[in-house]
N, CA, C and O atoms as a Tripos MOL2 file, in Angstrom:
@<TRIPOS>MOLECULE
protein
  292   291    73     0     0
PROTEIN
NO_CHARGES

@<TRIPOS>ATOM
      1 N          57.5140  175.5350  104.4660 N.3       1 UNK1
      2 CA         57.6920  175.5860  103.0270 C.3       1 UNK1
      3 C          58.4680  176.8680  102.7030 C.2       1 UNK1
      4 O          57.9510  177.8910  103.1510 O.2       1 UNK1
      5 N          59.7250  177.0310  101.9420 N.am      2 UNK2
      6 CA         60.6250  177.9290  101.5630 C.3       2 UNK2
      7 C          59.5850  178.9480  100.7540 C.2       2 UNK2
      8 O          58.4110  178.5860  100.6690 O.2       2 UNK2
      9 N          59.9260  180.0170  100.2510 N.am      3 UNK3
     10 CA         59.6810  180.8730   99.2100 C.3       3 UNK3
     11 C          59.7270  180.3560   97.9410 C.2       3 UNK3
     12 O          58.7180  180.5610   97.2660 O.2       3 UNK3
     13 N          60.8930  179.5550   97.2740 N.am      4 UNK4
     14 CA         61.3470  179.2450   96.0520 C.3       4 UNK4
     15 C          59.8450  177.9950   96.1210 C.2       4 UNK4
     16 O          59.1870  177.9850   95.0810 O.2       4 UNK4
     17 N          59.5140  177.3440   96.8840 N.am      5 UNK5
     18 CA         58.4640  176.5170   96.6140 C.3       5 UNK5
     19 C          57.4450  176.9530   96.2550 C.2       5 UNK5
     20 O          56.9340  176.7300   95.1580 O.2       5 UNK5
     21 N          56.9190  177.7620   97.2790 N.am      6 UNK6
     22 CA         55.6810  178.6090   97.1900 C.3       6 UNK6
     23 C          55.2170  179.2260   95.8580 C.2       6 UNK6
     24 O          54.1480  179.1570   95.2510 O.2       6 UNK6
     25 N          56.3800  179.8510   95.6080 N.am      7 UNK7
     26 CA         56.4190  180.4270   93.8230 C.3       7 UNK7
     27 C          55.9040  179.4680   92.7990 C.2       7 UNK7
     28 O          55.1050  179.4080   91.8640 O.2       7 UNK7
     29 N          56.6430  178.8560   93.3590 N.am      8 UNK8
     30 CA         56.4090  177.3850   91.5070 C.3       8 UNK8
     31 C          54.9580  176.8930   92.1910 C.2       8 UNK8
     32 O          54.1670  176.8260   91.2510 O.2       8 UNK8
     33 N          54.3810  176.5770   93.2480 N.am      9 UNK9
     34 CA         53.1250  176.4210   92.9700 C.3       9 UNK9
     35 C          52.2550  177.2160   92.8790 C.2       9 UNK9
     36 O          51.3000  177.1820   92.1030 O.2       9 UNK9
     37 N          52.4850  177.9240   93.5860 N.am     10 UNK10
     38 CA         51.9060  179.6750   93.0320 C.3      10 UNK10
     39 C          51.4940  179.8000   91.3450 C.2      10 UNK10
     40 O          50.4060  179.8430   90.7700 O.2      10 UNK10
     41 N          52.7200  179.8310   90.9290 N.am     11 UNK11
     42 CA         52.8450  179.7060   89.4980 C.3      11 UNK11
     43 C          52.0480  178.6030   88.6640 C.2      11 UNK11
     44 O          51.0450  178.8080   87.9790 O.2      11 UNK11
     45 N          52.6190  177.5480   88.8390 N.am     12 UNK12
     46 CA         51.7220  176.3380   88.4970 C.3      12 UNK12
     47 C          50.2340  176.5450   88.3280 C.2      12 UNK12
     48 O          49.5860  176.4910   87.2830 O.2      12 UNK12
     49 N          49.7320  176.8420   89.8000 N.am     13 UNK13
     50 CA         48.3760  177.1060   89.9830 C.3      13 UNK13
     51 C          47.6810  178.3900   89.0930 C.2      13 UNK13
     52 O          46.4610  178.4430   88.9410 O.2      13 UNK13
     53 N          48.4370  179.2340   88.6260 N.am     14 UNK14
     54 CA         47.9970  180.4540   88.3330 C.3      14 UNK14
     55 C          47.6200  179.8190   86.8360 C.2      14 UNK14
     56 O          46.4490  179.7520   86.4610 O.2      14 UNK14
     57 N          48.9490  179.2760   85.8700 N.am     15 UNK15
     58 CA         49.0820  178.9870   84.9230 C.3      15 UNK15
     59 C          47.5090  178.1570   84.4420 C.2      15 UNK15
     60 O          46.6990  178.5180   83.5880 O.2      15 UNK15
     61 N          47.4680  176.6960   85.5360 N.am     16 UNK16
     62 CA         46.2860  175.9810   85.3960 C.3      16 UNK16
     63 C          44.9960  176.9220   85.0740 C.2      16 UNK16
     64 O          44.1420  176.5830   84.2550 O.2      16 UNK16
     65 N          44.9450  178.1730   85.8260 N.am     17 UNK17
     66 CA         43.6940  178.8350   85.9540 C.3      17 UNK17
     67 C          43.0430  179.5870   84.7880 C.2      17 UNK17
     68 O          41.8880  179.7140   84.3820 O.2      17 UNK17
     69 N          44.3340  180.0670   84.3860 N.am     18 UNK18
     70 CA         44.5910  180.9880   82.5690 C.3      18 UNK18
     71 C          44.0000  179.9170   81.9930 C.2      18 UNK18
     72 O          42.8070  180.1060   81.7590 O.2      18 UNK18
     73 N          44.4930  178.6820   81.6310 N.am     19 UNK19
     74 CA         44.5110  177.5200   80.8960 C.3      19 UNK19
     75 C          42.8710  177.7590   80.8130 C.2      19 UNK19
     76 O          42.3010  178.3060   79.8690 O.2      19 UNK19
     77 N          42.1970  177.2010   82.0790 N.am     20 UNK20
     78 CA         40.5750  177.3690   81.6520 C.3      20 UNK20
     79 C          39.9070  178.2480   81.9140 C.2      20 UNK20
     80 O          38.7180  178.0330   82.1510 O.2      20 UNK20
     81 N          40.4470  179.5800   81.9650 N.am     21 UNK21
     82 CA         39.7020  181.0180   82.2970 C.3      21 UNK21
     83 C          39.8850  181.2560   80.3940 C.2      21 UNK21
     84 O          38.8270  181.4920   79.8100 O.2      21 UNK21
     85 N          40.6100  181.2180   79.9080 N.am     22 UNK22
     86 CA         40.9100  181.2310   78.5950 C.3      22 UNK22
     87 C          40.3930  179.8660   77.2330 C.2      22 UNK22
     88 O          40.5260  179.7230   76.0180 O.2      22 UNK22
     89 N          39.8840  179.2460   78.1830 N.am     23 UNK23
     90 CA         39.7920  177.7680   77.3470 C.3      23 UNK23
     91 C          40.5140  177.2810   76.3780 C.2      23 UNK23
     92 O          40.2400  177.0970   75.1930 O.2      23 UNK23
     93 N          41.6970  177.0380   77.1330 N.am     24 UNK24
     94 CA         42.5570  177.0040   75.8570 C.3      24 UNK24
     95 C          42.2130  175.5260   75.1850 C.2      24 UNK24
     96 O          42.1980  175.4510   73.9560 O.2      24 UNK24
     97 N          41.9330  174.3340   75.9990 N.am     25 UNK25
     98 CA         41.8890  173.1910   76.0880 C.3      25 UNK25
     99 C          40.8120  172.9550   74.5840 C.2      25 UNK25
    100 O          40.4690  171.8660   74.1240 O.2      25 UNK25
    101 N          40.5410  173.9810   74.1840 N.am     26 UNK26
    102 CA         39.5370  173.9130   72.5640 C.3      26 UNK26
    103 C          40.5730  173.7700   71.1330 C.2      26 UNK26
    104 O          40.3300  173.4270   69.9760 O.2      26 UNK26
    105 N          41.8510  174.2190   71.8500 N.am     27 UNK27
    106 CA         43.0400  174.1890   71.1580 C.3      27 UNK27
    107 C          43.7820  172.9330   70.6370 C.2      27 UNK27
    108 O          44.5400  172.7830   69.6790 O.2      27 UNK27
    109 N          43.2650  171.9830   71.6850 N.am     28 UNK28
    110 CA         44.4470  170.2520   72.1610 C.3      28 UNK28
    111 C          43.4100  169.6390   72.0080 C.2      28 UNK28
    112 O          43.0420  169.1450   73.0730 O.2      28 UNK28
    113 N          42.3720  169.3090   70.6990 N.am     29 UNK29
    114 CA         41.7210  168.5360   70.3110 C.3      29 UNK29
    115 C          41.9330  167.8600   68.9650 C.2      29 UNK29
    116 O          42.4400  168.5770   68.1020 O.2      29 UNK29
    117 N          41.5870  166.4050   68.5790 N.am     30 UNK30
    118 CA         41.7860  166.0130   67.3080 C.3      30 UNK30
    119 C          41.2640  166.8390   66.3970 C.2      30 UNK30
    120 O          41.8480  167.0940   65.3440 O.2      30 UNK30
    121 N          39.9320  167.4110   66.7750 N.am     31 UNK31
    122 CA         39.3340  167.8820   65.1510 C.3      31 UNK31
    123 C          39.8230  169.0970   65.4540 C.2      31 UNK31
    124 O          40.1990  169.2440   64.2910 O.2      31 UNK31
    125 N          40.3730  170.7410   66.2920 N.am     32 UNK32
    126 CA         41.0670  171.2890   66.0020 C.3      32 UNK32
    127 C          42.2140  171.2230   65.0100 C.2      32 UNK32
    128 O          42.4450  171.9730   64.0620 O.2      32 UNK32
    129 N          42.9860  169.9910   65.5060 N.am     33 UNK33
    130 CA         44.1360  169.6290   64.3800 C.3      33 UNK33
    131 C          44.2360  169.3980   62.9900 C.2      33 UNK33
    132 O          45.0450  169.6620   62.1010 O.2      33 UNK33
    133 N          43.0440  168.7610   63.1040 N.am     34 UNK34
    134 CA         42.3410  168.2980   61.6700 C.3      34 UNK34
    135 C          42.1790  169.9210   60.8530 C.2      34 UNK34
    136 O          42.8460  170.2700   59.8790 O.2      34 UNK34
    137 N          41.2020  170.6840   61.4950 N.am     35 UNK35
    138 CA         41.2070  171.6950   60.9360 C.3      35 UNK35
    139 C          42.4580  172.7100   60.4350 C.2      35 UNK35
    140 O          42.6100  173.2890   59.3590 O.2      35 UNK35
    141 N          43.2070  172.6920   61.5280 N.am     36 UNK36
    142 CA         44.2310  173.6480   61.3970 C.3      36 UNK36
    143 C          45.5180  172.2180   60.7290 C.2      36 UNK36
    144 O          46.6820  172.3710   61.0990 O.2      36 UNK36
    145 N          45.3310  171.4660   60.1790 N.am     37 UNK37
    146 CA         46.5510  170.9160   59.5680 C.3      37 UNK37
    147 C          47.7340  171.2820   58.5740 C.2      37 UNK37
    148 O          48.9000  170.8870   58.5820 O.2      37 UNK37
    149 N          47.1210  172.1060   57.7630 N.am     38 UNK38
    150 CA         47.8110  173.1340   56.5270 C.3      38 UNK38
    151 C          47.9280  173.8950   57.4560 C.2      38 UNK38
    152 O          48.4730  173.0130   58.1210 O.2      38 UNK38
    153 N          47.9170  175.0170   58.3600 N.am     39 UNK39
    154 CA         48.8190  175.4080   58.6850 C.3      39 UNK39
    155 C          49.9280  175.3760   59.2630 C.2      39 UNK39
    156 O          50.9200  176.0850   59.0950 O.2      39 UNK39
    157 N          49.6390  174.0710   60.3310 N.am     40 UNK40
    158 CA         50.7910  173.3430   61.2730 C.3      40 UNK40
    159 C          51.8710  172.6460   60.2180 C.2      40 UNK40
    160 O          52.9760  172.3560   60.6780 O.2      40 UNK40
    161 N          51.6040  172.3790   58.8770 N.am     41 UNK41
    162 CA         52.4610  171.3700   57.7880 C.3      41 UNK41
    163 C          53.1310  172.9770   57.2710 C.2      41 UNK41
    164 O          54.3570  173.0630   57.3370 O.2      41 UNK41
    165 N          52.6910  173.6810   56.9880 N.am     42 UNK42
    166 CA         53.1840  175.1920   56.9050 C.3      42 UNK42
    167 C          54.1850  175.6140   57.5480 C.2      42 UNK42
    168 O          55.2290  175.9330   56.9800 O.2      42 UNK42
    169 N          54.0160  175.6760   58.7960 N.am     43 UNK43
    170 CA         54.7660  176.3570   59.7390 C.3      43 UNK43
    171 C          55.9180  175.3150   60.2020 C.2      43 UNK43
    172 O          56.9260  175.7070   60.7890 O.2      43 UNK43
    173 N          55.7120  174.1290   59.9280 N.am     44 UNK44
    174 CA         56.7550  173.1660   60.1180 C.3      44 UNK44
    175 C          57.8060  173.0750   59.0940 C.2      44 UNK44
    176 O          58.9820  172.8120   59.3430 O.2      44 UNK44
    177 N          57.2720  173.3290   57.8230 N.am     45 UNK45
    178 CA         58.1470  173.5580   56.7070 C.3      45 UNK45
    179 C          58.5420  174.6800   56.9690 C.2      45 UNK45
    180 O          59.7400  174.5090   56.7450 O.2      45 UNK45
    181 N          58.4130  176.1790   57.4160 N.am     46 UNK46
    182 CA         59.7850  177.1670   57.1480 C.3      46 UNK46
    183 C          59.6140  177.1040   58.7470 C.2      46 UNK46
    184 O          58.9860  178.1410   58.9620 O.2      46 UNK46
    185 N          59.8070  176.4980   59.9510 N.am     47 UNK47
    186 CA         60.0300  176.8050   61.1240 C.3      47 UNK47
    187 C          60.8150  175.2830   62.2200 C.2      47 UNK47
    188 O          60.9400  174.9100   63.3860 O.2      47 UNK47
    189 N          61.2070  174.8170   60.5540 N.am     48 UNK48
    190 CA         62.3750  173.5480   61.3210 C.3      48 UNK48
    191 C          62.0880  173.0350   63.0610 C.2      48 UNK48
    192 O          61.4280  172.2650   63.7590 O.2      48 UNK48
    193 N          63.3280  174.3100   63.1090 N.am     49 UNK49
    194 CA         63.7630  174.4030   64.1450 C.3      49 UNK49
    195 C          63.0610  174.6060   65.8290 C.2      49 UNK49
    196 O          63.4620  174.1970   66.9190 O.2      49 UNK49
    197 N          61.7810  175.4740   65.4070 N.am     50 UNK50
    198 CA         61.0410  176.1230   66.4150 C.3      50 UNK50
    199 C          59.8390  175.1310   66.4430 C.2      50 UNK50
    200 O          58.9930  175.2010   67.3340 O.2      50 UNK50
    201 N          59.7880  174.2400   65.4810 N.am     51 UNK51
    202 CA         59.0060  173.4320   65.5540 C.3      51 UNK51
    203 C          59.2350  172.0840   66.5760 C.2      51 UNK51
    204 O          58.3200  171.6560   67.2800 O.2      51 UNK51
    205 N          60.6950  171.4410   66.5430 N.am     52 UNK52
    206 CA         61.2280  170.5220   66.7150 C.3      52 UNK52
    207 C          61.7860  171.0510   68.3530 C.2      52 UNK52
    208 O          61.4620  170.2050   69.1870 O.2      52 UNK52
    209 N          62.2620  171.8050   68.7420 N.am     53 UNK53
    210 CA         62.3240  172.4890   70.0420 C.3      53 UNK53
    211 C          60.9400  172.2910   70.6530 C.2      53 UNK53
    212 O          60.7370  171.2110   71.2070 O.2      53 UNK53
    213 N          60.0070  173.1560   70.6220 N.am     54 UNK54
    214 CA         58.8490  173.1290   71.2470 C.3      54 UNK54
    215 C          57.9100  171.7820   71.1760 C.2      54 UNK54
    216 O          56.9120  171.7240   71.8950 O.2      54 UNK54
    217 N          58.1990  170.8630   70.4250 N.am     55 UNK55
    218 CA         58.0300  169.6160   70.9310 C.3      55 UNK55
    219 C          58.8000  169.1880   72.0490 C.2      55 UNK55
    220 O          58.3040  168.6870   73.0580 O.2      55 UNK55
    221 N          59.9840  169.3830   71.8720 N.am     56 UNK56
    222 CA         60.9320  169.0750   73.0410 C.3      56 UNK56
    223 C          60.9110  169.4380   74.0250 C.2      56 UNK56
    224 O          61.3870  168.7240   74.9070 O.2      56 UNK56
    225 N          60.3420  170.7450   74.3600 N.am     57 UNK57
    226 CA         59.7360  171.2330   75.4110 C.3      57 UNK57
    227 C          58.7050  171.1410   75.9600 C.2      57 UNK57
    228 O          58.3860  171.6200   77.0480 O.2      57 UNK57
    229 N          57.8390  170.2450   74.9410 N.am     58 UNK58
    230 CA         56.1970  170.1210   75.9430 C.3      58 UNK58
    231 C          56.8000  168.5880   76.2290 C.2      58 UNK58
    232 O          56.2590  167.9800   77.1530 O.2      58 UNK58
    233 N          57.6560  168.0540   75.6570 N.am     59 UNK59
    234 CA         57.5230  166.8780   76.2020 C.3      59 UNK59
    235 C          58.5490  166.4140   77.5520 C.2      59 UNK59
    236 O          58.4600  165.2810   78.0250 O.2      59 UNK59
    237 N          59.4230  167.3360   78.0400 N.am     60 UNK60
    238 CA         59.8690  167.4020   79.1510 C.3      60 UNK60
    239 C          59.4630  168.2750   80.0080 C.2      60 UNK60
    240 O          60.1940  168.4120   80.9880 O.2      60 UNK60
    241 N          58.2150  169.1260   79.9380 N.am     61 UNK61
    242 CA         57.4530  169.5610   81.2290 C.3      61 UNK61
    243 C          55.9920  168.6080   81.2990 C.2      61 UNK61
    244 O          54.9870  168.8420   81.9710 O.2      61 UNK61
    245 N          56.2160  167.6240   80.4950 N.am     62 UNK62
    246 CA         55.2260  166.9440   80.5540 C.3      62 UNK62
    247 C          55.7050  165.1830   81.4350 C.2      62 UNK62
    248 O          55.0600  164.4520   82.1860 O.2      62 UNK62
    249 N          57.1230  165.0880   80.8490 N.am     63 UNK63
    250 CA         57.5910  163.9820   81.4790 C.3      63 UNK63
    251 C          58.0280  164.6100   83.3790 C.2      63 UNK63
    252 O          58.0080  163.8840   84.3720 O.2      63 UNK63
    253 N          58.3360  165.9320   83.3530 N.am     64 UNK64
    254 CA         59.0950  166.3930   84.6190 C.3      64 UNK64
    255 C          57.7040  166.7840   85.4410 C.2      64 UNK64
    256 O          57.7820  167.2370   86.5830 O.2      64 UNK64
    257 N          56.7780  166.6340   84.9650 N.am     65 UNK65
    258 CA         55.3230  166.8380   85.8740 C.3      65 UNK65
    259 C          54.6160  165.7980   85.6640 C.2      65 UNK65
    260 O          53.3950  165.9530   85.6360 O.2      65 UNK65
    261 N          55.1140  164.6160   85.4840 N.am     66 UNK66
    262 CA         54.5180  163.3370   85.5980 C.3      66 UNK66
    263 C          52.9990  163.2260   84.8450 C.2      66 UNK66
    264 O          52.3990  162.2580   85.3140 O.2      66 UNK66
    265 N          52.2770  163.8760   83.9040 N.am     67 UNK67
    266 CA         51.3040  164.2010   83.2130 C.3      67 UNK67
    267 C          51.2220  162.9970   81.9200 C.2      67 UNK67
    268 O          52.0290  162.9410   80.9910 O.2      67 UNK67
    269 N          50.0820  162.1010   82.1140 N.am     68 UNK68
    270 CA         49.6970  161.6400   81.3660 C.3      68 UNK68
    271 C          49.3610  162.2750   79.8930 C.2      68 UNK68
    272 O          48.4230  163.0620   79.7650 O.2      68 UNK68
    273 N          50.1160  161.9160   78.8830 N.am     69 UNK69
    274 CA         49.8900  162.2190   77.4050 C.3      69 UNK69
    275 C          48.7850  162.5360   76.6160 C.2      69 UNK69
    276 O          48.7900  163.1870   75.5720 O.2      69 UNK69
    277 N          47.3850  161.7880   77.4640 N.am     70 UNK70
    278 CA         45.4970  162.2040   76.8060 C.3      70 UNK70
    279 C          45.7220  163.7330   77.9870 C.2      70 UNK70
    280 O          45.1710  164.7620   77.5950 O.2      70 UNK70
    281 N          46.1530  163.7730   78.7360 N.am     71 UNK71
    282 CA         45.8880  164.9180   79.3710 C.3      71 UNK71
    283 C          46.1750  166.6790   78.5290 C.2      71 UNK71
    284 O          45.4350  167.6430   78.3330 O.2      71 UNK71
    285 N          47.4020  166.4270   78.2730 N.am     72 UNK72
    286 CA         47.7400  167.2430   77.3780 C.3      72 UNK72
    287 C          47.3370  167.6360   75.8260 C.2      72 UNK72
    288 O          47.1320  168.7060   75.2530 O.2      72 UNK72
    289 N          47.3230  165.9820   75.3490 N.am     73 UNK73
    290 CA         46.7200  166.1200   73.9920 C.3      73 UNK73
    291 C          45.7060  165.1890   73.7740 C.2      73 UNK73
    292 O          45.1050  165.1710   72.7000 O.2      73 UNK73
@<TRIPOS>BOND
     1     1     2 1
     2     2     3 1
     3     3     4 2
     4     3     5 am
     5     5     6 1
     6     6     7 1
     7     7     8 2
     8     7     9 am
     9     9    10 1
    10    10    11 1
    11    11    12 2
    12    11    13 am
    13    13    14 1
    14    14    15 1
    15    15    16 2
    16    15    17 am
    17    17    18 1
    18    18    19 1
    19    19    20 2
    20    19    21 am
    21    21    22 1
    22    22    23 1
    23    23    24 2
    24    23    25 am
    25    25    26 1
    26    26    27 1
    27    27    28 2
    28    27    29 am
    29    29    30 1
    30    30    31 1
    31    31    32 2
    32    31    33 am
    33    33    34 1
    34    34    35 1
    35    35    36 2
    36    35    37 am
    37    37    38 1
    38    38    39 1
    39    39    40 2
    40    39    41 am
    41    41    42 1
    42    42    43 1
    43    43    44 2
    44    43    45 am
    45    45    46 1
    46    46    47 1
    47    47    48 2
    48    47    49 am
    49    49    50 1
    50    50    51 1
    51    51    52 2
    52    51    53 am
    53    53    54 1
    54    54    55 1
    55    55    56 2
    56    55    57 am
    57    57    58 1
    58    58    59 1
    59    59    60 2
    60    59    61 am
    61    61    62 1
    62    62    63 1
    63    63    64 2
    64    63    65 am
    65    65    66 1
    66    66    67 1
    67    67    68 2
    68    67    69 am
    69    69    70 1
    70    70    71 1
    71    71    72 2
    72    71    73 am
    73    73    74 1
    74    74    75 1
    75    75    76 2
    76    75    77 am
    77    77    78 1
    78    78    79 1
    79    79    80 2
    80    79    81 am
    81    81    82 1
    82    82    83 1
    83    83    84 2
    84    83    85 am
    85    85    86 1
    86    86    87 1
    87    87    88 2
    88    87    89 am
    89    89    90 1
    90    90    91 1
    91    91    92 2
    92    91    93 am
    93    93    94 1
    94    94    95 1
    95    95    96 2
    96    95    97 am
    97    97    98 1
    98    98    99 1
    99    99   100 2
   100    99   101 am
   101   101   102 1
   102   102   103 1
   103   103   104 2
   104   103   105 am
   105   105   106 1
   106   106   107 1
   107   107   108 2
   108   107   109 am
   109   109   110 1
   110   110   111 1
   111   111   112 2
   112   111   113 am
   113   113   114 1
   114   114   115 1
   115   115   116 2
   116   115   117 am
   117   117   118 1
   118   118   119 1
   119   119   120 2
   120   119   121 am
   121   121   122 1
   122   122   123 1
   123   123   124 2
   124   123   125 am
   125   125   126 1
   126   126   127 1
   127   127   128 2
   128   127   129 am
   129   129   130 1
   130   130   131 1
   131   131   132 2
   132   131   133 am
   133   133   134 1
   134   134   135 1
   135   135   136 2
   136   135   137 am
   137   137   138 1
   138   138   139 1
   139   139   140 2
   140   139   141 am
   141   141   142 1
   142   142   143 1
   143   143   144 2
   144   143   145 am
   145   145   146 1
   146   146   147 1
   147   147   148 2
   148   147   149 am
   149   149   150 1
   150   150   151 1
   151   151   152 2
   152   151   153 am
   153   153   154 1
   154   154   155 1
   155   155   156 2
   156   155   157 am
   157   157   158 1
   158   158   159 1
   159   159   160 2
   160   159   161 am
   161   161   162 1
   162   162   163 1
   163   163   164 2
   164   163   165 am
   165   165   166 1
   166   166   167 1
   167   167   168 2
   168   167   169 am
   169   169   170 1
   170   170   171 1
   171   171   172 2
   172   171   173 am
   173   173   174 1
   174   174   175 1
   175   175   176 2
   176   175   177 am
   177   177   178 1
   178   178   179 1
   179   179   180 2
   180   179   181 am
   181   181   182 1
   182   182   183 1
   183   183   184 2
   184   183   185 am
   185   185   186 1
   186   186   187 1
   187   187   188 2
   188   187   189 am
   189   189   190 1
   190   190   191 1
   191   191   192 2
   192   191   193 am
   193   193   194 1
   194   194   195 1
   195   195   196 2
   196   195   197 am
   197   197   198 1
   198   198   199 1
   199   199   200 2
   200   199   201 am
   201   201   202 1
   202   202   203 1
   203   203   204 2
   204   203   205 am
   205   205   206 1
   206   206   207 1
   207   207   208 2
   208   207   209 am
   209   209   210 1
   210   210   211 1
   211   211   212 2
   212   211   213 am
   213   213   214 1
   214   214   215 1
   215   215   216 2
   216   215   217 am
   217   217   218 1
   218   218   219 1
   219   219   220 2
   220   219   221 am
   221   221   222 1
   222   222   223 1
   223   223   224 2
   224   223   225 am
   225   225   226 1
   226   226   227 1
   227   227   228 2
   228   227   229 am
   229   229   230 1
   230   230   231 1
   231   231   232 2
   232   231   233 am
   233   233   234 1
   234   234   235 1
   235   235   236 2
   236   235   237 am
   237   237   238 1
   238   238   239 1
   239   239   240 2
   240   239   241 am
   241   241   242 1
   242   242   243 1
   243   243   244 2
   244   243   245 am
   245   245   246 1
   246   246   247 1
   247   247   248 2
   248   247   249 am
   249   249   250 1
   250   250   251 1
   251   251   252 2
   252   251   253 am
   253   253   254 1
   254   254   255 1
   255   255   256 2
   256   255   257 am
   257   257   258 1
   258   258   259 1
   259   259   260 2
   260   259   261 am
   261   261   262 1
   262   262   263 1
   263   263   264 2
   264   263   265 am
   265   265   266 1
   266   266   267 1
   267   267   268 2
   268   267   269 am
   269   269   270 1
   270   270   271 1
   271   271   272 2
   272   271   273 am
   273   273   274 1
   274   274   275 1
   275   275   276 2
   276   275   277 am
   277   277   278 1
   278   278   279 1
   279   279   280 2
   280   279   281 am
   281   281   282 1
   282   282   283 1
   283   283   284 2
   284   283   285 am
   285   285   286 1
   286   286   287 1
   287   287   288 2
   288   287   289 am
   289   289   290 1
   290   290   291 1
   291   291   292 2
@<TRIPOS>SUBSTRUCTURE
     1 UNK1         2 RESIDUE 1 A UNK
     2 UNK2         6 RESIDUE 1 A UNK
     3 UNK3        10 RESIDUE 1 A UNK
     4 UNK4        14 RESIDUE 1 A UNK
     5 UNK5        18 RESIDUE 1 A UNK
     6 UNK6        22 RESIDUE 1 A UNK
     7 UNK7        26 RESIDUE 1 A UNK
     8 UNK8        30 RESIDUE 1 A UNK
     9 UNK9        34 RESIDUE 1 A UNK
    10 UNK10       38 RESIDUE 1 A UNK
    11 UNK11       42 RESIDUE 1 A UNK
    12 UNK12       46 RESIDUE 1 A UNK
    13 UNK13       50 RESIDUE 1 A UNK
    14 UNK14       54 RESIDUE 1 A UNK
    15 UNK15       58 RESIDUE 1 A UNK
    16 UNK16       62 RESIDUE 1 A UNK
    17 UNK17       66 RESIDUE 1 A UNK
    18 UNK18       70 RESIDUE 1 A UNK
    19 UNK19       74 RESIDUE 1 A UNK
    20 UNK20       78 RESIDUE 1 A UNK
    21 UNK21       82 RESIDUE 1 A UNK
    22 UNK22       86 RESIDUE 1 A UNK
    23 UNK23       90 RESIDUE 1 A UNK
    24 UNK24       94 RESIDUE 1 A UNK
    25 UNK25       98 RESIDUE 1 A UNK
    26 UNK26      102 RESIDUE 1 A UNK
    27 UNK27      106 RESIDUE 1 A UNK
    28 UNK28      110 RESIDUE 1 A UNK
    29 UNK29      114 RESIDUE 1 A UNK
    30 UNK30      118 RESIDUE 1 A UNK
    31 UNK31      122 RESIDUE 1 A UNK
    32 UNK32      126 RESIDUE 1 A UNK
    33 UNK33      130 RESIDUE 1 A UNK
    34 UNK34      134 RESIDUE 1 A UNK
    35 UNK35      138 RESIDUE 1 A UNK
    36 UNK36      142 RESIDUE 1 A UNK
    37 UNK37      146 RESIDUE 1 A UNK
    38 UNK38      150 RESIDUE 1 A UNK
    39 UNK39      154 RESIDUE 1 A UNK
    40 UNK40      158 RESIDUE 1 A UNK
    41 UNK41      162 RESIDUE 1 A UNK
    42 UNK42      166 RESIDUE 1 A UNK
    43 UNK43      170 RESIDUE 1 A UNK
    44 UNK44      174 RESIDUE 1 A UNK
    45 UNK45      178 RESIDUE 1 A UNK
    46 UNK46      182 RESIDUE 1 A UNK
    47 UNK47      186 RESIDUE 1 A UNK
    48 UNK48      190 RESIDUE 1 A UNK
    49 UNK49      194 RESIDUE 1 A UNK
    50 UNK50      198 RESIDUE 1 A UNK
    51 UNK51      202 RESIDUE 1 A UNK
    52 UNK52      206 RESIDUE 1 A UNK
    53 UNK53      210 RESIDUE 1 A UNK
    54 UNK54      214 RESIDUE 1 A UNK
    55 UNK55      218 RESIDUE 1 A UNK
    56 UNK56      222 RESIDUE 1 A UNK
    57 UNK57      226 RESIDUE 1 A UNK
    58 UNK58      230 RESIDUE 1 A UNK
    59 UNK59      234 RESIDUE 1 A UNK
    60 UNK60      238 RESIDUE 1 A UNK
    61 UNK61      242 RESIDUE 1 A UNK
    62 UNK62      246 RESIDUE 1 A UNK
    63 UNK63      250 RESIDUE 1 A UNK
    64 UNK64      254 RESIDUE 1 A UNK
    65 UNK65      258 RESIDUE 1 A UNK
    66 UNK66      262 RESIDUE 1 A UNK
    67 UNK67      266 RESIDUE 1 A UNK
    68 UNK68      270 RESIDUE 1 A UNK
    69 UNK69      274 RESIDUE 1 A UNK
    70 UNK70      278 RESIDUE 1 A UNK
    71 UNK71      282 RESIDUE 1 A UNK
    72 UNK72      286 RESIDUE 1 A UNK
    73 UNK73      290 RESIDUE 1 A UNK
């Protein structure tokens, strides 16, 4: 296995670990959303752009890591 491999799972793996050393996963729930809705309708109105990108971006490290859609959200 090269170096350049090793890294990205390296990485990968590290990332996964933050994810639930941090619990983020309290974040990517319906009733989170529910709660936080006025602000996400907020931030979508003056953040266009940064809004519509970062969809675009979870959804091609999500299609390029083969990750089922309940997984994420």
């Amino acid at each position: 296995m090269n170096r350049n491999k090793l890294m990205l799972i390296l990485s990968l793996v590290g990332t996964v670990f933050l994810f639930f050393i941090f619990d983020l996963g309290r974040f990517l729930t319906f009733d989170s959303l529910q709660v936080n809705r006025e602000a996400l309708t907020s931030f979508h109105a003056e953040h266009r752009l940064a809004t519509v990108l970062g969809f675009i971006v979870l959804y091609i490290l999500q299609t390029a890591l083969s990750l089922p859609g309940a997984t994420i959200f």
